[in-house]
N, C-alpha and C positions, 0 to 999 in steps of 0.2 A: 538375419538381423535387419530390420525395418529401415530404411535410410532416413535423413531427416529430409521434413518437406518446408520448401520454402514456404508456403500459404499458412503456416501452424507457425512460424516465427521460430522453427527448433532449431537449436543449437545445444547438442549435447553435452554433459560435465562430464571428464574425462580423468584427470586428474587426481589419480588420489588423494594428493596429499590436502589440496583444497576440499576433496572429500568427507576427509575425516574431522577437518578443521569446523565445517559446517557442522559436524556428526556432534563434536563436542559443544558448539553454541548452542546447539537445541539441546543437547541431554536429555532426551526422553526417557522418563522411566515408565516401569509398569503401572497402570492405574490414570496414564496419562490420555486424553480423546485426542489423538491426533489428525488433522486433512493435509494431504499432501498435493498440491495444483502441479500440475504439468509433470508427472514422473517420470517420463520419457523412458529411458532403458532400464532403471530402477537404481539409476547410480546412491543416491540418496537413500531410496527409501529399503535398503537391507538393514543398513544402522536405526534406523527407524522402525522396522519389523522388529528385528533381533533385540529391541529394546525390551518386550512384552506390553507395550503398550497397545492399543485400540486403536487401527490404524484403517483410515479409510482415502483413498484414492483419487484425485479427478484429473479423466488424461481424455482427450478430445480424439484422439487417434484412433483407431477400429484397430489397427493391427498390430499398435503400441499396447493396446491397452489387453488384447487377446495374450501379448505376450509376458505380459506382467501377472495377469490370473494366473498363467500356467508356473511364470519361477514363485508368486507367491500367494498362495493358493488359502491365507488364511486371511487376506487385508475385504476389505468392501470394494469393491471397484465401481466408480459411477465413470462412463464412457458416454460424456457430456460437453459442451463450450461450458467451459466456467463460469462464464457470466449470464446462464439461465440457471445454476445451483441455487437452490433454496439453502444456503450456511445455517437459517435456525430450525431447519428440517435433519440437516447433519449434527446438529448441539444437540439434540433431543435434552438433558436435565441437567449436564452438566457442561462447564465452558471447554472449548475446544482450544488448542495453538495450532497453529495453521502454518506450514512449512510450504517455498515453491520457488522455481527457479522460473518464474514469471514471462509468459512471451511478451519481449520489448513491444512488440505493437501494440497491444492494449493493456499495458500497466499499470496505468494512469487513471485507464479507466476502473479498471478492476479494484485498483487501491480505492477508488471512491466507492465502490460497492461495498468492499469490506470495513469499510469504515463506517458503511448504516449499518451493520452485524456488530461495531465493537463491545456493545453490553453481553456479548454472547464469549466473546474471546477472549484467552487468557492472555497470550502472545504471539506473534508473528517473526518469524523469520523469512528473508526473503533475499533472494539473489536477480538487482535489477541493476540497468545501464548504470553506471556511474553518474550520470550526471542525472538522472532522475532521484538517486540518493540525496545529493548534493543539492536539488531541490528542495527536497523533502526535511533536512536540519539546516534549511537555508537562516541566518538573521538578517532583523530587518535593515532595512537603506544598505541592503549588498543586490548587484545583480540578479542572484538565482532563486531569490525571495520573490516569491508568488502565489497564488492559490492553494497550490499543493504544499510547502510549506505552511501554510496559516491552515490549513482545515488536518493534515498530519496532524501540529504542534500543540491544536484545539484538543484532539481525542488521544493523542498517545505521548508514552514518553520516546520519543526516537533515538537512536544509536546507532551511529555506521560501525560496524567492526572491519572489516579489512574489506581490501579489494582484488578483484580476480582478472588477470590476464588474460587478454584471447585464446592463447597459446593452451587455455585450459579448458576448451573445449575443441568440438568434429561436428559441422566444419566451427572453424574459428567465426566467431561475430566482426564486424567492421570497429566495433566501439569496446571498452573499457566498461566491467560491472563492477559491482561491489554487493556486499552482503550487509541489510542493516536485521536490525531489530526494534520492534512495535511490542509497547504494551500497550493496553488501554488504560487510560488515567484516572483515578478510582476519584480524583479530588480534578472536577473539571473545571474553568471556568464557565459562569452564566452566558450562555447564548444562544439564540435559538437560528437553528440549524437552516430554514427554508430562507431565511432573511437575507441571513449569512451569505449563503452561497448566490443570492440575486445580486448581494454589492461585493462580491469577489470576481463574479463575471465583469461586471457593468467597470468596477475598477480597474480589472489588470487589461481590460480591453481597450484600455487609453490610458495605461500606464507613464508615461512619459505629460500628462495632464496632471494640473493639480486635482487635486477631490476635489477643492472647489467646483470646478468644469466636469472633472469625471463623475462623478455621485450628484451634479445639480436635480437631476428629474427624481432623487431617491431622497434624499437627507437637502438641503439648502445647508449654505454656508451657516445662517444661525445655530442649528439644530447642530453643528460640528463644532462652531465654538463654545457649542452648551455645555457639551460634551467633553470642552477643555482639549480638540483638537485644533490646531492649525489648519484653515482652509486652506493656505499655500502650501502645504506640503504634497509631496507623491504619493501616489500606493503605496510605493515601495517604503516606505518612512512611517507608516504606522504601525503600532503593535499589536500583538496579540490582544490586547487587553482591550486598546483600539478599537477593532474590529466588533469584538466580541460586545462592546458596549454601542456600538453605532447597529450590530444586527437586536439589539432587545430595543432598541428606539425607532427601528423604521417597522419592527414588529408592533408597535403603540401606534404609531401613525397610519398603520393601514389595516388596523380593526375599526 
């Protein structure tokens, strides 16, 4: 059996009973396109075979991934970094849900990537550190409200379901996960995406400024009271709605 490697971020799920708890949140049935990121020993992905669904693989490991062909010799296997997959190359005609016990180290990133594929996805399940959950259904003027919350809460409906002990996996992680679940939001609000993420940077990156001060070289104070925002407020203090209204105005302004 493969051990796990530090440079891969593995930490294996162990645990049955947290096993099957996941097994029932996704409910795969037959007819479904499933991807599954980081399978690691295949703890996950037997309930997910055994479902008859359309199950295709992506595990970065040579020897992980050698040993997952051989227990399940009917799944697609891509033996890839996840974050060079082509997801609308994996959707081919029909929307996929995307199952993954995500390495903590680039989760963050990754959730951004699958977030330019959401028109392609049904649903997401995912098992990530707790406190990137807790990011992720963060509300505004709290702490954990930032980036990743507003570009999440933009594209999907978000849901923590419960949370998983170290003790449930080999070796144990240093940190506390949880499992949420992602839909993509069929009714989104208006905003355009490239603007978006210029004044999410430029904001959270002097988060403890007002917008005024933080967004002065993107939007001026005018252009936010137009807007029926407070210049004096923080990042952390605007909403969704907020946001989403200041990225379609610095999209006007820099045509």
């Amino acid at each position: 059996m493969t051990a796990p490697r530090k440079r891969f971020g593995q930490n294996f799920l162990v645990d049955e009973t947290i096993i099957s708890r996941i097994a029932r949140a996704v409910a795969p049935v037959a007819g479904d396109q499933l991807v599954e990121i980081g399978p690691g020993r295949g703890a996950i992905t037997r309930a997910l075979a055994d479902s008859g669904a359309a199950l295709q693989v992506v595990e970065i490991d040579r020897d992980l991934a050698f040993e997952l062909k051989l227990a399940f010799p009917g799944i697609r296997l891509i033996n890839e970094d996840v974050m060079k997959v082509d997801f609308a190359e994996l959707a081919g005609e029909a929307p996929i849900r995307v199952v993954g016990n995500l390495p903590y180290n680039i989760s963050t990133q990754l959730l951004f990537k699958l977030f330019s594929y959401s028109s392609l996805i049904q649903d997401m399940h995912f098992m990530l550190q707790l406190e990137v959950v807790d990011r992720m259904i963060a509300e505004p003027s709290t702490r954990a409200y930032g980036r990743l919350s507003i570009m999440t809460q933009l594209l999907c409906e978000a849901e923590k379901l419960f949370e998983v002990p170290p003790e449930c996996f080999q070796p144990r992680p240093k940190v506390q996960s949880a499992i949420i679940r992602l839909a993509p939001r069929t009714q989104k609000l208006a905003f355009d995406r490239a603007s978006l993420e210029t004044l999410l940077i430029k904001a959270f990156s002097a988060r403890r400024k007002t917008v005024r001060n933080a967004l002065k070289n993107l939007l001026p104070a005018n252009e936010l009271t137009a807007l029926g925002i407070d210049p004096g407020l923080r990042p952390e203090n605007l909403t969704l709605d907020d946001y989403a209204a200041c990225s379609l105005r610095l999209k006007e302004l820099v045509q």
